[in-house]
N, C-alpha and C positions, 0 to 999 in steps of 0.2 A: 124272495130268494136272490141272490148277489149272481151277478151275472159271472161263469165261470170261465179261465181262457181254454180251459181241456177243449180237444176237439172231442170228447166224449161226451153226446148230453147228458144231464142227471137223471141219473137212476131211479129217483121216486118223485112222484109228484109233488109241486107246490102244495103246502098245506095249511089249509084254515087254520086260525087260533078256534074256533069254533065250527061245528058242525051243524048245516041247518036242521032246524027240528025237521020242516019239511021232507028234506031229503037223505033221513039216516043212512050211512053207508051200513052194508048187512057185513056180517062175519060168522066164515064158516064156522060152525060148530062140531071141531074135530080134534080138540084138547081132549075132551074125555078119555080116545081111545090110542092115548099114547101114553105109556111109563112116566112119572113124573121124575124128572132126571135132578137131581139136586148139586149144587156148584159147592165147592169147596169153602168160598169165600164166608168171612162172618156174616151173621144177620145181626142189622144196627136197629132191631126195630124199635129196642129199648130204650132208645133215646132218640126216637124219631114219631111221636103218636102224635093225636089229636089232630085241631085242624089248623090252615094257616091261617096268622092272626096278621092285620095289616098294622096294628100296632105293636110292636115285637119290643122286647124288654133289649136296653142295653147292658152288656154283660162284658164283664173281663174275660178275653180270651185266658183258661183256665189252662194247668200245666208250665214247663216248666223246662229250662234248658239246662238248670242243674250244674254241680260243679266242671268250669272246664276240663277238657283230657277225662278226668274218670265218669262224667254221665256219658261225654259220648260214646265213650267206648263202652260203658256198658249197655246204651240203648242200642249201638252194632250187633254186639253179642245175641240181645235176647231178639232182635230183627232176623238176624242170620240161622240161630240156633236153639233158640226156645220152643217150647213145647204149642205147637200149630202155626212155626212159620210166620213169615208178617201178617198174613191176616190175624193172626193172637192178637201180635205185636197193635196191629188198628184196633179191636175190636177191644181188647183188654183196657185201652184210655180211654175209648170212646164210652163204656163201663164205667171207668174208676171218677169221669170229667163228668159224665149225663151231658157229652155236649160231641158232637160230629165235626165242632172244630178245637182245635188246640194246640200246644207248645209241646215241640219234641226235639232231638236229632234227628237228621238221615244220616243213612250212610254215604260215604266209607268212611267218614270224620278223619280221626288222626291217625297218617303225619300227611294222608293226600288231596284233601278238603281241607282249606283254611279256618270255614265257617261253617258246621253242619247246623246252623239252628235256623228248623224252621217252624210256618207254622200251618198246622195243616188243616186240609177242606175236605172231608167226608163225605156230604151229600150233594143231591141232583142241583140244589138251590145255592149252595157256595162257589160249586166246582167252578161254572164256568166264568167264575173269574178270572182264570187262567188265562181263555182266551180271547180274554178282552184289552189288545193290545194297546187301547188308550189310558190302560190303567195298570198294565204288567208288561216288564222291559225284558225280551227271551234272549238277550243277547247273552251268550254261551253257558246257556245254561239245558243245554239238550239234554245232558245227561247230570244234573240237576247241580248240586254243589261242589262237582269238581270241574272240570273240561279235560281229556282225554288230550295229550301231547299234540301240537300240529306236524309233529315228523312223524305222524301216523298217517297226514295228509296230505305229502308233499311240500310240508309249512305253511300250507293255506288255511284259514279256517273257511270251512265250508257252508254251505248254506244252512245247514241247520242249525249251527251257532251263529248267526246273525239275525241280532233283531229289525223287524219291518221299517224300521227309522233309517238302516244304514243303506250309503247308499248303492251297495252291490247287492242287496237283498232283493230288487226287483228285476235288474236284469239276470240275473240266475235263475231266477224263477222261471222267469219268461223263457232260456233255455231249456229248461224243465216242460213246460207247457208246448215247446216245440216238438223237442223228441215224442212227447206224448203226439202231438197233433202227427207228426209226422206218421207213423206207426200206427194209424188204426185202422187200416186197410188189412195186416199184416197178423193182430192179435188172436181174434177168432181161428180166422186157418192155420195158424202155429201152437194154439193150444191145443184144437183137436189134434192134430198130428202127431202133437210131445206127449199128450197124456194118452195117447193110445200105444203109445209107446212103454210109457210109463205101466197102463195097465195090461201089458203083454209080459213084461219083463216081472210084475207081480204074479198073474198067473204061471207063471214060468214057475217062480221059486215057490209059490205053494204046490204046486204038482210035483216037485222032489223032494219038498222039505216038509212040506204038512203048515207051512207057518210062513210068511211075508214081512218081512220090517219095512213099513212105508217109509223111514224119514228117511233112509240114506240114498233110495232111488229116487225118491220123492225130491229131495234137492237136487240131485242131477239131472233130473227133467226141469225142475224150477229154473236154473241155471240156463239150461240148453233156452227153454222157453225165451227166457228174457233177451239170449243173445239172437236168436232168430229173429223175433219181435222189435227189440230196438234199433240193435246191430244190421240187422236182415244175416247174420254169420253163425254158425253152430261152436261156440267157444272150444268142443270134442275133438274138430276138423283141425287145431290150431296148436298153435306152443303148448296150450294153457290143456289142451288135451282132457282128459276127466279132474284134473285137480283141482277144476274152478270151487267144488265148496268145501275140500279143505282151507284151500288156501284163506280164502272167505273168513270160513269161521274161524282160523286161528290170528288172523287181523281182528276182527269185533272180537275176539277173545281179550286181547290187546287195549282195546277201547274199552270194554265193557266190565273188566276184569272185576272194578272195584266192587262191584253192583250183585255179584251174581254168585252163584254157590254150583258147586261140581262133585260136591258130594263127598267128598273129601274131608276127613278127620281136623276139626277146627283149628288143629294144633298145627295142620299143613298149611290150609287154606287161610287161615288169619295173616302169616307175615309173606306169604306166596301173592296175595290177590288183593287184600282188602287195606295194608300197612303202607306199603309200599307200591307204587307203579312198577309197571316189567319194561323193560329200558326197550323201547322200539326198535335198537339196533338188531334184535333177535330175530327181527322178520324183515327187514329190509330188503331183500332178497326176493321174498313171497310178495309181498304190497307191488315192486317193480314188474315183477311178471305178469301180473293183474293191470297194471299198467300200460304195459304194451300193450297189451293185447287191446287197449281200450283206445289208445293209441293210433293203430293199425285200423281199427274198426268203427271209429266216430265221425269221419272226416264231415258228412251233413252238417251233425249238431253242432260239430268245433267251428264250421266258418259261419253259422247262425249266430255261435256264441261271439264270434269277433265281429259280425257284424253290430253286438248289441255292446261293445266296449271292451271284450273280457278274453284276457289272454288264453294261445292255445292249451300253455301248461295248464293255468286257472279253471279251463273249462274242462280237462282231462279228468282231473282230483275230482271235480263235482260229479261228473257223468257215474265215474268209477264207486263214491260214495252213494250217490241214488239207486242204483243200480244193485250193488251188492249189500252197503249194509241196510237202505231202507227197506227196498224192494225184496230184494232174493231173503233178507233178515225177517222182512214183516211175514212173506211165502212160510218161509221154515216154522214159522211158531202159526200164524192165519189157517193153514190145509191141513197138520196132523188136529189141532183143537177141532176144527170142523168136523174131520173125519170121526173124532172121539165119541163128541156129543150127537152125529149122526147115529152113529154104531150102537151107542149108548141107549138109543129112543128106542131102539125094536125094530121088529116087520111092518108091524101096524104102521108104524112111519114111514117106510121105506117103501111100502105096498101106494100107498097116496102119495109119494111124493114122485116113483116110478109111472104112473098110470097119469098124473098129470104135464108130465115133464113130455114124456111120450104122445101124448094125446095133444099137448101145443106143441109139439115139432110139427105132428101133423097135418094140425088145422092150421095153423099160421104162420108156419114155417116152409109150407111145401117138403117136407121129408129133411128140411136143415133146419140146423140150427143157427136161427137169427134173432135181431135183438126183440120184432115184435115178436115173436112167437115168446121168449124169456119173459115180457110183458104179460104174456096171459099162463103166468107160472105164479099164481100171488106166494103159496104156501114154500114154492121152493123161494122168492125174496124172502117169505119172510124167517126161512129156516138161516139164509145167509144172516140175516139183523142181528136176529136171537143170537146168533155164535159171536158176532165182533161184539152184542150188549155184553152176555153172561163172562164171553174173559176176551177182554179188548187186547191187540196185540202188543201195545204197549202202556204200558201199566202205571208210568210214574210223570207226572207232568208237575213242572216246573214253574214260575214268572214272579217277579220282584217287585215289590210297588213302586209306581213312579209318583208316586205320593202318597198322602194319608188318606185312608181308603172305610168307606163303613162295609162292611160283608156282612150280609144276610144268610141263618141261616134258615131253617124251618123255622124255631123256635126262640130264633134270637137274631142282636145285632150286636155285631165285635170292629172295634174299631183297632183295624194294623195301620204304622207309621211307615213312613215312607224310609224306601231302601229294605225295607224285610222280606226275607225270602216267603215264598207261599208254594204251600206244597199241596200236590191231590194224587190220593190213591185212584185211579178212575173205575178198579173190581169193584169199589165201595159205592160211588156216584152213579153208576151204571146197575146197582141191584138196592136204588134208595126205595126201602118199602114204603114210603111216601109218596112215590109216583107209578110203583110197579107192582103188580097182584105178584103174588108165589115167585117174590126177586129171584129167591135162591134156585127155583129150578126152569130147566129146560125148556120153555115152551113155543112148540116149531111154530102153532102159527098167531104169536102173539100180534104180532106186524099186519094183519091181515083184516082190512077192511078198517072200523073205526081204530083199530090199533095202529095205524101209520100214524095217528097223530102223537104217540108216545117215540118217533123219531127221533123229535127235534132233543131228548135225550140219552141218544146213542152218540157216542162222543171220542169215539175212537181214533179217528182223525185227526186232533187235536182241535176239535169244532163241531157243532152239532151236522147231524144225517143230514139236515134241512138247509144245511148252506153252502155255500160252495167255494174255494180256496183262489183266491187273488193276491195280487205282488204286496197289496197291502195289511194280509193276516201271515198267520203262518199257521193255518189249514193245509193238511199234506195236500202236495199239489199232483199228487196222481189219486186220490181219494175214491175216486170215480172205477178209477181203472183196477183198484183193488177191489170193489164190492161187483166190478165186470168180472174180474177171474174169477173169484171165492164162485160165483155164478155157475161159469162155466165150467169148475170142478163139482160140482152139484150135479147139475145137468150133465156131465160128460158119465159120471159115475151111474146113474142112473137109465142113461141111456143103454148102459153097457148092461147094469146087473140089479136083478129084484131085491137083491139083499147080501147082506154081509154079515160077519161077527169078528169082535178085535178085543184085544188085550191092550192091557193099557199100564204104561212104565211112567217113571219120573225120567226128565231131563230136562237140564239147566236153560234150557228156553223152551218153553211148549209143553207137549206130553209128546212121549215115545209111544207109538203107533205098532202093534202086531197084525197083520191079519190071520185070521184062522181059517175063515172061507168067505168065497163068493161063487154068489148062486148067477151063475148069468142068465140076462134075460130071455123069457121061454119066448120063441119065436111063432 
């Protein structure tokens, strides 16, 4: 494993390519008595069987970019709007090809992408070519084939459009790696505080209403958390007052427009979001007061940051980007999915994952909650895996060849030229029924015991579970510290309540969260 600069150590153990016969690791046997929860996403098994062959047939990457302006537009269309959504849209070529890699568009093509043709990687064995930076160049390609205006940024491009080669990509980092180091004294006692808050202000509104919406409190504890936490500041106390996740989300609205659907009649949403960019000037206003505020409240990180080269403006825009579109972005779609597929499993789930969570505060916690005690929690780790496997928080990963490149997949070899864009669904590579029993569903304690070795294929990070994020990848550099919360949203939740029931909506990041009830814990 790559040594990591987080001051958090890594969250799961170093892990064998092999297990000794001698000393099998055991695993509970408690799949049976949970609901088999099934994921929305297609099943690729159709053209994923048999076994791996180390002689693999070379094959023409099959598919097709089609005539310019009208394929892409119409591969947008039926991405956006066809009958099962983009997973159709993968699974339907992945069908029509017999092959998990091939020749498409992405979107948002024309007139705001110059170039939508990619080619894309399907399973567990292509995928991570993505992130193999000596062979894919990620410079601004975060948000895949277009880049989002830098007077979204302050005119900076920020670190996540910069590829490992340049060279502000590692002192940012290293700023990155500081705030973190700095702050982990800080995280544990600010989450319990914000989510108890959080689950006050829930039971509040179910005792008048009969019914709880987690996402919009849910992001205002996210918010609060992060500025307590990084900041050591309550952003509530301040200018930015409770508007921090509007403001938020209508900035990455901004950025992310081209990408995304709101539900909105094609006829709106086509020259509104996906034709055209929305002129930044619209929010300038919003972005500056997120600004100060970040301004006012970084001063630590900003003379870290000049001490590693990097101006205070430079280092404001990154902080403000980490912070709200990664972090509080990745929060907003990472905690209602968990909550879902929590809600989703049952009692029988909730009953075992209450009584263990409880019973290591106990025994190894002294009555708190700390990280050994989280340690002797295996089912609730491995309920967190299971949710970033089955629907990863970000979905679309990007990288260009810096050459001609052979890609392997199960059943074949495809040879892409250098300069071609490569694209990965990662809902797809994360549920390849070639490395995953029952991909499509649910399973809390797949992680659990020999199952830690199907890690090194959770990939949600932009890099395998198994390794850890340096100035020289571009593995999120708080990796660590998202699979700590997701954590201690588990554990905070449980600690509080035996069980729950939720309703569950569409929204254009995540799912929309209802709760119905919770049964708090019988003392």
């Amino acid at each position: 494993m790559a040594t990591s600069s987080l001051a958090f150590p890594p969250l799961h153990h170093h892990l064998n390519n092999h297990l000794s016969p001698e000393k099998p690791k055991s695993r509970r046997s408690i799949a049976p008595s949970f609901r088999p929860i099934s994921a929305t996403s297609a099943d690729i098994a159709t053209t994923a069987t048999g076994n791996s062959n180390a002689n693999l047939p070379l094959r023409q990457i099959p598919g097709s970019h089609g005539i310019p302006l009208f394929q892409p537009l119409k591969d947008r269309f039926e991405y956006f709007y066809g009958p099962g959504g983009r997973d159709e849209f993968f699974k339907s070529r992945v069908q029509k090809y017999q092959s998990t890699v091939f020749r498409t568009n992405m979107p948002p093509g024309p007139f705001i992408a110059n170039n939508p043709n990619v080619v894309v990687l399907l399973d567990a064995k292509s995928f991570p070519t993505l992130f193999d930076v000596s062979k894919v160049e990620k410079k601004d390609l975060f948000t895949g084939t277009y880049m989002p205006s830098t007077d979204l940024t302050g005119g900076y491009r920020v670190l996540s459009y910069l590829d490992p080669s340049e060279p502000k990509h590692a002192p940012l980092k290293n700023m990155i790696f500081f705030m973190l180091k700095s702050s982990r004294t800080r995280i544990m006692p600010e989450f319990e505080a914000t989510y108890s808050e959080l689950f006050d202000e829930l039971e509040s509104e179910l005792a008048q209403k009969g019914k709880a919406l987690f996402n919009d409190v849910g992001e205002q504890a996210a918010f609060r958390f992060l500025g307590r936490s990084f900041l050591e500041t309550n952003p509530e106390d301040t200018k930015v007052g409770k508007d921090g996740p509007k403001l938020i989300s209508t900035w990455v609205l901004f950025n992310l427009g081209p990408l995304l659907r709101l539900g909105l009649p094609w006829f709106v949403e086509e020259p509104l979001l996906h034709t055209f960019r929305l002129p930044p000037v619209l929010i300038k206003k919003n972005y500056q007061k997120l600004y100060e505020f970040f301004e006012s409240n970084s001063n630590p990180i900003v003379q870290q940051a000049e001490s590693l080269g990097i101006s205070k403006e430079e280092a404001i825009h990154n902080i403000l980007f980490t912070i709200c579109f990664n972090t509080f972005g990745g929060i907003k779609i990472l905690f209602p999915n968990t909550l879902k597929w929590l809600g989703r499993a049952g009692t029988n789930l909730h009953t075992q994952l209450a009584e263990e969570i409880r019973g290591a505060i106990k025994s190894h916690g002294g009555g708190k909650v700390t990280m050994a005690a989280m340690e002797a929690m295996p089912l609730m780790k491995s309920v967190v895996y299971e949710s970033l496997r089955i629907e990863p928080p970000v979905a679309l990963q990007y990288g260009k060849a810096k050459r001609d490149l052979m890609i392997e997949s199960h059943d074949a070899v495809f040879k892409v030229k250098e300069g071609e864009m490569l694209f990965g669904y990662q809902p797809f590579a994360t549920k390849d029924p070639r490395v995953f029993d029952r991909p499509e569903e649910f399973v809390p304690d797949r992680f659990v015991g020999e199952g830690e070795e199907l890690l090194k294929y959770v990939a949600w990070s932009n890099g395998p579970e198994t390794e850890s994020p340096t100035t020289g990848n571009k593995q999120c550099a708080g990796k660590d510290f998202v699979v700590l919360i997701t954590r201690l949203f588990v554990v905070e939740l449980f600690r509080r309540y035996d069980s729950f029931d939720i309703e569950v909506g569409a929204s254009p990041l995540g799912a929309r969260v209802t709760l119905t009830s919770l049964k708090r814990a019988r003392v």
